[in-house]
C-alpha positions, 0 to 999 in steps of 0.5 A: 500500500502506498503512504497515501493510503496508510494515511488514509487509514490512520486518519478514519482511525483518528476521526472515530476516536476523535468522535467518541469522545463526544458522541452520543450512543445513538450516533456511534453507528453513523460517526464510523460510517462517515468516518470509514467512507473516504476508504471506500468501505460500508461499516455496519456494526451488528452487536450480540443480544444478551441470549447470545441468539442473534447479532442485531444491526445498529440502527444508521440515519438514513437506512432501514435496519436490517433484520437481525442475523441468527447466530448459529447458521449465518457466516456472521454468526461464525466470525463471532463464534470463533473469534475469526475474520470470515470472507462472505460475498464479493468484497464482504467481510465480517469481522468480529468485535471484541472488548479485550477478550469480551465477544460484543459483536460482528462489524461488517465491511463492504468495500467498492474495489479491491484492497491491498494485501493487509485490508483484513488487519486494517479492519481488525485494527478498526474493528477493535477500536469501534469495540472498545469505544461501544463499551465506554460509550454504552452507559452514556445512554440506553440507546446501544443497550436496547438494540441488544435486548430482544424483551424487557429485562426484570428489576433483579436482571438490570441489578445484576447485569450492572454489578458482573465483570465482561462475560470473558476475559483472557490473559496470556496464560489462561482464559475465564468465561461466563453464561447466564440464562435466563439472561432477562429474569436471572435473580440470584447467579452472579459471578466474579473474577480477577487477573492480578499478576501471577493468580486469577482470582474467580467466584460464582454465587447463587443467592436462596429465593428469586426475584429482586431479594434474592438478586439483592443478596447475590449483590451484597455477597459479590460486594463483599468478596470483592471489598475483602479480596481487595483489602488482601484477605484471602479466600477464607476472609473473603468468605467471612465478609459475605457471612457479615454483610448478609446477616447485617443487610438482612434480618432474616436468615439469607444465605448464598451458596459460593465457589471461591478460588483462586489459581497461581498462573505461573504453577497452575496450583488452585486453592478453593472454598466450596460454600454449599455449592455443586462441586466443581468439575475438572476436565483434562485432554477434553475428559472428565477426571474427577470432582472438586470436593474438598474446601468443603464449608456451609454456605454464605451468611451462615458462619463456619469457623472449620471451613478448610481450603481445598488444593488442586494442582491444574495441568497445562490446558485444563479446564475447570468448569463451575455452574449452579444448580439451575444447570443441573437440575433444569428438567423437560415438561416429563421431569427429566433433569439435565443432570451432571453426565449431560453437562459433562458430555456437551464439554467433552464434545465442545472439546473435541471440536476445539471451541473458544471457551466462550463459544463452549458456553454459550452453546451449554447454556442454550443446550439448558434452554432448549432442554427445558423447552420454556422459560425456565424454573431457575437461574443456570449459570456457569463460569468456565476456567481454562489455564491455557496459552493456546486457549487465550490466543483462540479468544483474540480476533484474527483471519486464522482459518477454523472450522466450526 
């Protein structure tokens, strides 16, 4: 490419951001579509519902918006699935939107003539950017938010969705992902994480009841481990604050059932405390090995003075899968459960066919829905833990070619 054109990139690039600064959610879409023009390029910017069913278009002055693209069984779908940069049509590509690690969305770009060589990494590079941008622009308004709901969202959902981290993150070493269903009623699922140096440190809640109590209570626990974590305190303090902080904010007896661990990213040592909760599964060369189920303590809310912390030592690649009961126990209209042994072969499966961690979830988590065949009878959650360098690289956008 000649320098006019390196140029030409650099100046779209400059003029997004110069633009984000002041920008309003609902003129994202047309401030990056003026910006990317002079290139001979349409940008349509497709964001992911909260269901992760469907990339959903954002709207731009002028044009009708296109009607959402279902993320299984459409080429845009894929490019999100996987992480990958995707050629469709002529001169159309979709590129996936990420937020570091964080899936968001798919941008679609659709140039006039033919591009050099490295148009891809360019698109990429401005794809990253318009990423990042949409995830600090999104609390200025609800503009961006609503295009990604498909329903209206309960008062226990909006408290819980505003409390969790990004659904994935990823270091060099490792890979941390989430699901929630159901997405717009979810009350009392929560979950934590944290990437500080050598440990990551990672939690999953479940808070007795329904409805906004019970999201209160996921909500007060989630606060308090992560006061106490950042205070220092280690897994047993953290637990202890969650017992305070439940029996102070509420008079009647409240509980959370927790996993709390933290794993060293230098030896792949974990340390965890189980309070009351469905014991972790550790998965190795795609395979089941066994159960974690020491650090056995009662649950949150409920002091337990001879709580022990449990140790495992994790291999390279290995996957340590947590979720709550609501995964479980979800049952079809005849009663049949879900069960562990269910849960365990769709992994193993996910496995086999070498799916980003994320992509692992999201399809366990419609794999509950569908099961169940109607709305659900309990939050079903799941946080996944992988100590792997090839795993975190599977979550980073790039034209490497995979098969889905």
């Amino acid at each position: 490419m000649t320098g006019k054109g390196e140029t030409r990139w650099f100046e779209a690039l400059r003029a997004v951001l110069d633009d984000s600064h002041l920008w309003q959610a609902g003129e994202v879409a047309g401030r990056v579509g003026a910006a990317v023009s002079p290139l001979g390029l349409r940008a349509t910017i497709w964001l992911t519902d909260y269901e992760q069913m469907a990339l959903r278009a954002l709207p731009e002055p002028g044009r009708a918006a296109p009607e959402p693209l279902p993320i299984d069984g459409s080429l845009a779908g894929r490019a999100f699935a996987r992480v990958r940069s995707l050629r469709g049509d002529g001169l159309r590509w979709w590129v996936p939107m990420v937020n570091g690690t964080d899936r968001i969305g798919v941008v679609e770009f659709v140039a006039e003539a033919d591009q050099d060589a490295d148009f891809v990494g360019k698109c990429e590079l401005l794809a990253g950017l318009i990423g990042h941008l949409i995830t600090t622009t999104m609390p200025r308004g609800d503009h961006l938010d609503l295009v990604r709901r498909s329903q209206a969202m309960s008062t226990a959902s909006e408290l819980l969705w505003r409390m969790l981290p990004p659904l994935t993150v990823s270091c060099e070493r490792a890979v941390i992902s989430a699901a929630l269903q159901p997405c717009y009623e979810v009350g009392g699922d929560g979950f934590d994480y944290a990437l500080d140096g050598d440990t990551a440190y990672v939690a999953i809640l479940d808070a007795v009841g329904k409805g906004v109590t019970a999201g209160v209570a996921c909500a007060v626990a989630l606060a308090a481990i992560r006061a106490a974590r950042r205070a220092g305190g280690g897994l047993a303090e953290q637990a202890r604050a969650a017992d305070e902080a439940l029996t102070e904010h509420f008079t009647e007896v409240r509980f959370v059932t927790a996993v709390l661990a933290e794993l060293r990213l230098d030896t792949g040592r974990i340390r965890y405390l189980n309070a009351g909760h469905p014991a972790p599964l550790l998965l190795r060369s795609g395979r089941l090995v066994r159960e974690l189920d020491a650090g056995r303590r009662l649950p949150l809310g409920l002091a337990d003075p001879r709580a022990q912390v449990g140790e495992e030592a994790l291999e390279p690649d290995d996957r340590l899968l947590l979720y709550t009961d609501g995964v479980t126990e979800a049952r079809t209209p005849e009663g049949e459960f879900f069960g562990v042994n269910r849960l365990v072969g769709l992994v193993e499966r996910s496995a086999a066919a070498r799916l980003p961690a994320p992509e692992t979830l999201r399809r366990l988590s419609h794999a509950v829905l569908d099961h169940q065949g109607g709305p659900p009878d309990d939050d079903a959650t799941l946080l996944l833990v992988q100590w792997s360098a090839a795993a975190a690289l599977d979550t980073v956008p790039t034209t490497k070619a995979a098969d889905v």
